[in-house]
C-alpha positions in Angstrom: 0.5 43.1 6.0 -1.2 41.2 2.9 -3.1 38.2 2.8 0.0 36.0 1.2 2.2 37.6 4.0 -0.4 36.7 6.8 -0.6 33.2 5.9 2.4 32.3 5.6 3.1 34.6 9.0 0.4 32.1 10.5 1.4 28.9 9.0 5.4 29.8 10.5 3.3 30.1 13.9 1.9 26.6 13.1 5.6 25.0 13.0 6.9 26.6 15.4 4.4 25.9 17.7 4.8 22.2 16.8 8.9 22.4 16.7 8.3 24.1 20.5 6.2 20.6 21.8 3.2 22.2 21.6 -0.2 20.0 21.5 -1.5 19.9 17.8 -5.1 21.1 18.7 -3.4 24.1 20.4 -1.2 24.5 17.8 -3.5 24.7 15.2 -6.0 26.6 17.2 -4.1 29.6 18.1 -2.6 30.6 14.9 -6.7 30.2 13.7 -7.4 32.9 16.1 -4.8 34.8 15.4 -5.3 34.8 11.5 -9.3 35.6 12.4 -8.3 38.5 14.5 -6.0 39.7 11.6 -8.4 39.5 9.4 -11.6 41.0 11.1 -10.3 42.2 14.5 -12.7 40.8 17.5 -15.7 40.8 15.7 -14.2 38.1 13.7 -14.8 35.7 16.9 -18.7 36.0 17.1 -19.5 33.3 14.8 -17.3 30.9 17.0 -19.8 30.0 19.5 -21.7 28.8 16.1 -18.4 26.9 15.1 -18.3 25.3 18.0 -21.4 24.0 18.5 -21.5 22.7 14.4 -18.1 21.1 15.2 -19.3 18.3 17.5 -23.5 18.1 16.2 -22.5 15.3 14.1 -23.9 11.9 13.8 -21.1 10.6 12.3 -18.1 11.4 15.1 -20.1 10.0 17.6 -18.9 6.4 15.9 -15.4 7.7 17.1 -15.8 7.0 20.7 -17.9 3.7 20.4 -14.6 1.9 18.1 -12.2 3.1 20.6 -14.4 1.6 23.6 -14.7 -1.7 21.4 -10.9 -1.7 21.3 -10.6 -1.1 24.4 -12.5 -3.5 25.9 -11.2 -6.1 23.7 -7.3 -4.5 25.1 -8.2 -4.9 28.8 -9.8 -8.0 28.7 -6.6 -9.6 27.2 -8.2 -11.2 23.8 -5.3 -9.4 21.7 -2.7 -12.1 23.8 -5.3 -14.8 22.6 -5.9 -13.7 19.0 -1.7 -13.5 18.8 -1.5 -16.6 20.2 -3.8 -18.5 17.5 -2.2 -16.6 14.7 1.0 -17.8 15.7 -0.2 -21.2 15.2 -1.8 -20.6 12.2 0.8 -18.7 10.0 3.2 -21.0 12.0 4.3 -22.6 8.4 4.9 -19.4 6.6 8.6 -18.3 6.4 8.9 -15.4 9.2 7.1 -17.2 12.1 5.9 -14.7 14.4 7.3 -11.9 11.8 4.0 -13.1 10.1 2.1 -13.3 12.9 2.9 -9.7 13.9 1.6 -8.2 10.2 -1.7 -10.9 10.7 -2.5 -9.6 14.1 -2.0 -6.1 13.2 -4.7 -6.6 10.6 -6.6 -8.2 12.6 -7.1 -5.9 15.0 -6.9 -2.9 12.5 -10.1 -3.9 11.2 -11.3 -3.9 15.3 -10.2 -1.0 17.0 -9.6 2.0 13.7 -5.8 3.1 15.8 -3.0 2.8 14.3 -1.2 3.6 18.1 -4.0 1.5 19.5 -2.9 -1.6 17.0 0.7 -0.8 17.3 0.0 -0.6 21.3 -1.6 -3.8 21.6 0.0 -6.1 19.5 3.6 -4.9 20.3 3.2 -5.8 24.1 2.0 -9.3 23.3 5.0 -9.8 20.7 7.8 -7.8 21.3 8.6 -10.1 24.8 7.8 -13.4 22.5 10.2 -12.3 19.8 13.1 -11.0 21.8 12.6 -14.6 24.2 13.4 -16.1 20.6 16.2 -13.9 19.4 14.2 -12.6 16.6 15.9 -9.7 14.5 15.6 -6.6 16.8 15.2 -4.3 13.9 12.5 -6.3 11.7 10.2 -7.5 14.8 10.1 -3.2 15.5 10.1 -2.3 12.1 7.2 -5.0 11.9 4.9 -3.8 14.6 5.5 0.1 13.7 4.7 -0.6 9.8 1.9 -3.5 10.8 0.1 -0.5 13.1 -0.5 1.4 10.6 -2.9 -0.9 8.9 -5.2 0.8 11.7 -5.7 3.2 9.8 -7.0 1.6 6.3 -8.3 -1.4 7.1 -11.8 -0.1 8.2 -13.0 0.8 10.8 -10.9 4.0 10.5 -11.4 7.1 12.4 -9.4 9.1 10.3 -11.6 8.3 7.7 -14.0 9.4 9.9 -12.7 12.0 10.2 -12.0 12.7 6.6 -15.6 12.2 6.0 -17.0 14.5 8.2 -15.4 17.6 6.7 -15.7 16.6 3.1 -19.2 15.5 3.5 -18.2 12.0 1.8 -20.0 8.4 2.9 -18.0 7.1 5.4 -19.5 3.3 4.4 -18.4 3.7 1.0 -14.9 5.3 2.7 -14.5 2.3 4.7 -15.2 -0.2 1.4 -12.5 1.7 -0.4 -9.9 0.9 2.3 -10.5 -2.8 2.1 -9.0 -3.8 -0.8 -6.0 -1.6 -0.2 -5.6 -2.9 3.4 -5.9 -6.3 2.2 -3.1 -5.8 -0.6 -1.0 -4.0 1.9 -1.1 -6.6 4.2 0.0 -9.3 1.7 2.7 -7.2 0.5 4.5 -6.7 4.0 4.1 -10.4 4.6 5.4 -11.3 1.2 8.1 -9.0 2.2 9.1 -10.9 5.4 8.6 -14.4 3.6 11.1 -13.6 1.1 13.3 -12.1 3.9 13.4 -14.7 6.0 14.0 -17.2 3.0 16.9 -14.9 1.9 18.6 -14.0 5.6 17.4 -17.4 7.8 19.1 -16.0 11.0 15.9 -13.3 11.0 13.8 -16.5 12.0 16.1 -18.2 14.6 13.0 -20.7 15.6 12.3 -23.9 13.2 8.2 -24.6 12.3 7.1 -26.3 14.7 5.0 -29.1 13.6 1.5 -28.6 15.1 -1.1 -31.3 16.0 -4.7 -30.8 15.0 -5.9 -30.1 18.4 -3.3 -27.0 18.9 -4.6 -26.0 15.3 -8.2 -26.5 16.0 -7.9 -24.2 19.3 -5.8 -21.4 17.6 -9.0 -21.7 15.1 -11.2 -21.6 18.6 -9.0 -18.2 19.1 -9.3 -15.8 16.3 -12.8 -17.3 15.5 -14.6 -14.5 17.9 -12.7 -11.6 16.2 -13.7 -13.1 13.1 -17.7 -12.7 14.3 -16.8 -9.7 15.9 -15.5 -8.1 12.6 -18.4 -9.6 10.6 -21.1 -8.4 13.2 -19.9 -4.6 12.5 -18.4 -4.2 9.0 -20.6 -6.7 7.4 -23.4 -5.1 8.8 -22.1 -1.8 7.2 -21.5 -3.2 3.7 -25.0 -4.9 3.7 -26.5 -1.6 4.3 -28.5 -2.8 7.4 -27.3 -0.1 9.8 -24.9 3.4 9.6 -21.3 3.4 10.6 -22.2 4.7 14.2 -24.6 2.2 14.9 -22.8 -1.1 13.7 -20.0 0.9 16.2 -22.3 0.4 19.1 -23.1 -3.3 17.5 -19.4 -4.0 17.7 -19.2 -2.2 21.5 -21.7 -5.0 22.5 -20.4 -7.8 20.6 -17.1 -7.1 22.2 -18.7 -7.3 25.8 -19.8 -10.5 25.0 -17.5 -12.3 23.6 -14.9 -10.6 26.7 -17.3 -12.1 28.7 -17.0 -15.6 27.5 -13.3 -15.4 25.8 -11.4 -13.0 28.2 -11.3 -11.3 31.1 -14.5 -9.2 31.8 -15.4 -7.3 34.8 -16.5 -3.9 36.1 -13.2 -3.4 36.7 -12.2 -4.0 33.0 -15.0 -2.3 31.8 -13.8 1.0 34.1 -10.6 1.3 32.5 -11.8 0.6 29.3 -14.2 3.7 29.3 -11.7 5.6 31.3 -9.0 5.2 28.7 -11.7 6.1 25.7 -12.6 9.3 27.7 -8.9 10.1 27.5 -8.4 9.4 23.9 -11.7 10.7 22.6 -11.1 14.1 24.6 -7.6 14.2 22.3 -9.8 13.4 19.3 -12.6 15.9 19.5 -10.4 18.6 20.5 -8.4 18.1 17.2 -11.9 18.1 15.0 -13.0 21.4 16.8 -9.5 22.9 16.0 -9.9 22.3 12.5 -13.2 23.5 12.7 -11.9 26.7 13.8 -9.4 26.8 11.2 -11.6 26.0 8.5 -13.7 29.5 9.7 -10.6 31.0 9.7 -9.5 29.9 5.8 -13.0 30.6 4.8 -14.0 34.3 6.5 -10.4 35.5 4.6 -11.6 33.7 1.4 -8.3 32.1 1.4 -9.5 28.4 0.1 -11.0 30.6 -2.7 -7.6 32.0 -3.3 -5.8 29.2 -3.2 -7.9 27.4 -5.4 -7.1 29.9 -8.0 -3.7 29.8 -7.8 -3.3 25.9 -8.1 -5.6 26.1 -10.8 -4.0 28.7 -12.3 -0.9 27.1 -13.0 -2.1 24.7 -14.9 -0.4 21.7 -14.2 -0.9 18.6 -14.9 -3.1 16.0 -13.1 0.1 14.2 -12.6 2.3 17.0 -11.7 -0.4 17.9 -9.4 -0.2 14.5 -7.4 3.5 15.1 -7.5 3.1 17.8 -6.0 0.7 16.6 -3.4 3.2 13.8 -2.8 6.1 16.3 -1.8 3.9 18.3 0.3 2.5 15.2 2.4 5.8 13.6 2.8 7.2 16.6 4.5 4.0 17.0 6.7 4.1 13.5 7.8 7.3 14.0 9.5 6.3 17.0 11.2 2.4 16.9 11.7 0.1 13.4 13.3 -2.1 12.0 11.7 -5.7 14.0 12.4 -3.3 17.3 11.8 -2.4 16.5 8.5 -6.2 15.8 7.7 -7.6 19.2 9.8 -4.7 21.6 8.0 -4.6 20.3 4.6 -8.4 18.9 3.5 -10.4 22.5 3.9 -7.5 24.0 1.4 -7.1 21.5 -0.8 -10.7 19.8 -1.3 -11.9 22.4 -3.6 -8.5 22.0 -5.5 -9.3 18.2 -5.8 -12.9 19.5 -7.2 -11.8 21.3 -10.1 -9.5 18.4 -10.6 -12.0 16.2 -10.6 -10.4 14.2 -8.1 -13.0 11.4 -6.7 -13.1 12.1 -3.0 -13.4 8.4 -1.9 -10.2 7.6 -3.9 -8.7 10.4 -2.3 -9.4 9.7 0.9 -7.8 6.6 0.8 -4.7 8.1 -0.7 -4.6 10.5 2.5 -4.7 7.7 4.5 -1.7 6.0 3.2 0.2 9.2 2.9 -1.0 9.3 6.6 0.6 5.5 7.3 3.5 6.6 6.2 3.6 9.9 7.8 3.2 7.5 11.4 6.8 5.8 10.7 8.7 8.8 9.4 10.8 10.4 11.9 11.3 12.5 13.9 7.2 12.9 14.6 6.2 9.3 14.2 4.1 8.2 16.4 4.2 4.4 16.1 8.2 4.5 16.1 7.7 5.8 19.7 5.3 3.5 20.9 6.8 0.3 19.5 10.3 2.2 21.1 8.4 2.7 24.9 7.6 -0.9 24.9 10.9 -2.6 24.0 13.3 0.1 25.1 15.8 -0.4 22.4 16.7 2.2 20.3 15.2 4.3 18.1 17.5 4.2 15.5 16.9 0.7 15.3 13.1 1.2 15.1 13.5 3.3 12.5 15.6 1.3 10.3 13.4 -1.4 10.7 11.0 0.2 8.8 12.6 1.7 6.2 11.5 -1.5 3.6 8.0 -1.4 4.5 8.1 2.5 3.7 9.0 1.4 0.5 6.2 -0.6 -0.2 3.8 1.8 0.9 5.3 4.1 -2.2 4.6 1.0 -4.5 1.0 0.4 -3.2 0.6 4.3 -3.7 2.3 4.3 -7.0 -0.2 0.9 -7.8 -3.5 3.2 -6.3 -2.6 6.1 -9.0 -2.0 3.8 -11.7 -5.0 1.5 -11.3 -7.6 3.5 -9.1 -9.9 1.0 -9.3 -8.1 -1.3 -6.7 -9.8 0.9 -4.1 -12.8 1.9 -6.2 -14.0 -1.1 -7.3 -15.4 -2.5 -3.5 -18.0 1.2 -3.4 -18.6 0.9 -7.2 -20.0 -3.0 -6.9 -21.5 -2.4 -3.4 -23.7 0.9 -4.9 -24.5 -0.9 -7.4 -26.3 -3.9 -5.9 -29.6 -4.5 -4.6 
């Protein structure tokens, strides 16, 4: 069997270990092994105690488990309930009501806990019971909390860029000030969305504004202000260049304590879970990264990256054509592959492609991620369709139709991103450049 025949052999094992149920650490693990022993029979598996023990001796991923416990913490001490609760106060003017609030809390507590799920988790059990209470459209109050969870995953902190950095040896600070400006765009383009929705189609907002008095606005202010420090205390502290992305994560894990302490509901109990639940998640994590370690051996001992490199280049297409063709071949991933799996198959073959295109890898990274957002509300492997669908128990169908316009803006922020790279660039470019 040739190379060209044994990679595609072990890519079909890939899918159909996927299309089977199959874990996507153990799916992408096993056809590794299998294309190592392929290639170099069992001597091919010496270097992987080596691969194993570069795949977790990084600084970097230990930032993963210190977010997740800051969101966590933040989760089980109920501050999400209050944050929603001021927001819904705040934005209460804003055509959409607690439409709005659902896109606002969602970035709010992207730029917390890095999770798309853990966003889309959090905030949907505070506001799907709210909105169906107030006969909100079924179909945009899902579509709104699947779409708004993905903002997890740009506004920083982001563990898939994380992630992303780790393997393409690319600053995860200056990854985390490209996503801002994106995040911050996409954010105001779903709400204008809803806005001009709920202007257009009224009976998606049954509730009239209520007219607040400056006490109830002054406490709502009392409400988000501690996520407001929290988000300063570790992200400001990154873009100042005072401390690394791990350590502002443990800044944020302590911040978040204290402000459960005094805000929430915090105990040893709460505390418990919380670590209990980030054991969990990070376990899921860190086994993905050490599969794609072991794939990335695999790629490199048969020289495939090399080969495929050649190839792409050798076809000579166009920087456009080649983004074209990038777009086609994320699209169809992010229906079948999460989020981490799209990063751990594709980035070892196609980073040395984006070299000799001279493809900036911060402004790629961001691109990932938004092919990745939209890969987390495209069916049937979505990910935040199925949580937002466990939590209100309505149907899927309905979940998905909900956020077919918000996939459509995520194509016109990408479109926008290509056009004008500079909307994520521009955040790095000024930051690297100061004192």
């Amino acid at each position: 069997m040739g190379p060209e025949l044994q990679i595609i052999f072990v890519f079909g094992v890939f899918l159909f270990l996927l299309v089977i149920g199959m874990n996507v650490p153990f799916a992408i693990t096993v056809p590794s092994l299998v294309y190592i022993f392929l290639q170099g029979g069992f001597k091919g598996f010496k270097a992987l105690g080596l691969v194993s023990w570069g795949s977790m001796n990084s600084f970097v991923l230990t930032a993963i488990p210190l977010f997740i416990l800051m969101a966590e913490i933040l989760q089980e001490s109920k501050l999400s309930l209050r944050v929603y609760r001021g927001l819904s106060i705040l934005v209460a003017w804003m055509p959409g009501g607690l439409l709005q609030t659902n896109i606002a809390g969602c970035a709010i507590f992207a730029a917390i806990s890095g999770s798309s799920v853990v966003t889309a988790a959090s905030i949907g059990r505070v506001a799907l019971p709210e909105l169906q209470r107030r006969n909100y459209s079924p179909r945009l109050s899902a579509g709104s909390l699947a779409a708004g969870g993905t903002l997890g995953i740009l506004i920083p902190p982001s563990i898939a860029m994380i992630v992303y950095g780790t393997f393409t040896e690319t600053s995860v600070a200056k990854l985390f000030m490209a996503g801002v400006m994106p995040g911050l765009l996409l954010t105001a383009m779903f709400m204008a969305y809803i806005a001009a929705h709920a202007w257009l189609v009224p009976s998606v907002n049954p509730t009239a504004a209520k007219q607040h008095s400056w006490r109830e606005i002054l406490t709502a202010f009392l409400d988000v202000i501690p996520f407001v420090v929290l988000i300063g205390g570790t992200i400001g502290s990154i873009y100042s260049g005072l401390v690394t992305p791990t350590e502002a994560a443990a800044v944020g894990c302590v911040l978040a304590m204290i402000i459960a302490r005094f805000w929430g509901e915090f105990d040893l109990r709460v505390l418990r879970h919380a670590l209990q639940t980030t054991v969990r998640v990070c376990g899921n994590i860190l086994f993905i990264v050490y599969a794609a370690y072991v794939f990335s051996y695999a790629i490199s001992y048969a020289g495939v990256g090399e080969q495929i490199t050649q190839f792409l280049v050798g076809l000579k297409l166009s920087r456009l054509a080649f983004f074209g063709a990038l777009f086609v071949l994320y699209t169809v991933l992010g229906c079948l592959v999460e989020s981490l799996g799209m990063i751990v198959v594709t980035v070892p073959l196609l980073y040395p492609v984006l070299q000799q295109y001279g493809v900036d890898p911060i402004w790629f990274g961001v691109i990932l991620v938004l092919f990745i957002e939209m890969g987390q509300i495209s069916p049937p492997i979505g990910i935040n369709l199925f949580v937002i669908q466990s939590i209100w128990n309505g149907k899927l169908s309905d979940v998905v139709t909900g956020t077919i316009p918000f996939h459509l803006i995520m194509f016109v922020l990408l479109g926008l991103l290509v056009l004008f790279p500079d909307i994520a660039m521009w955040l790095p470019g000024r930051v690297a450049a100061g004192p």
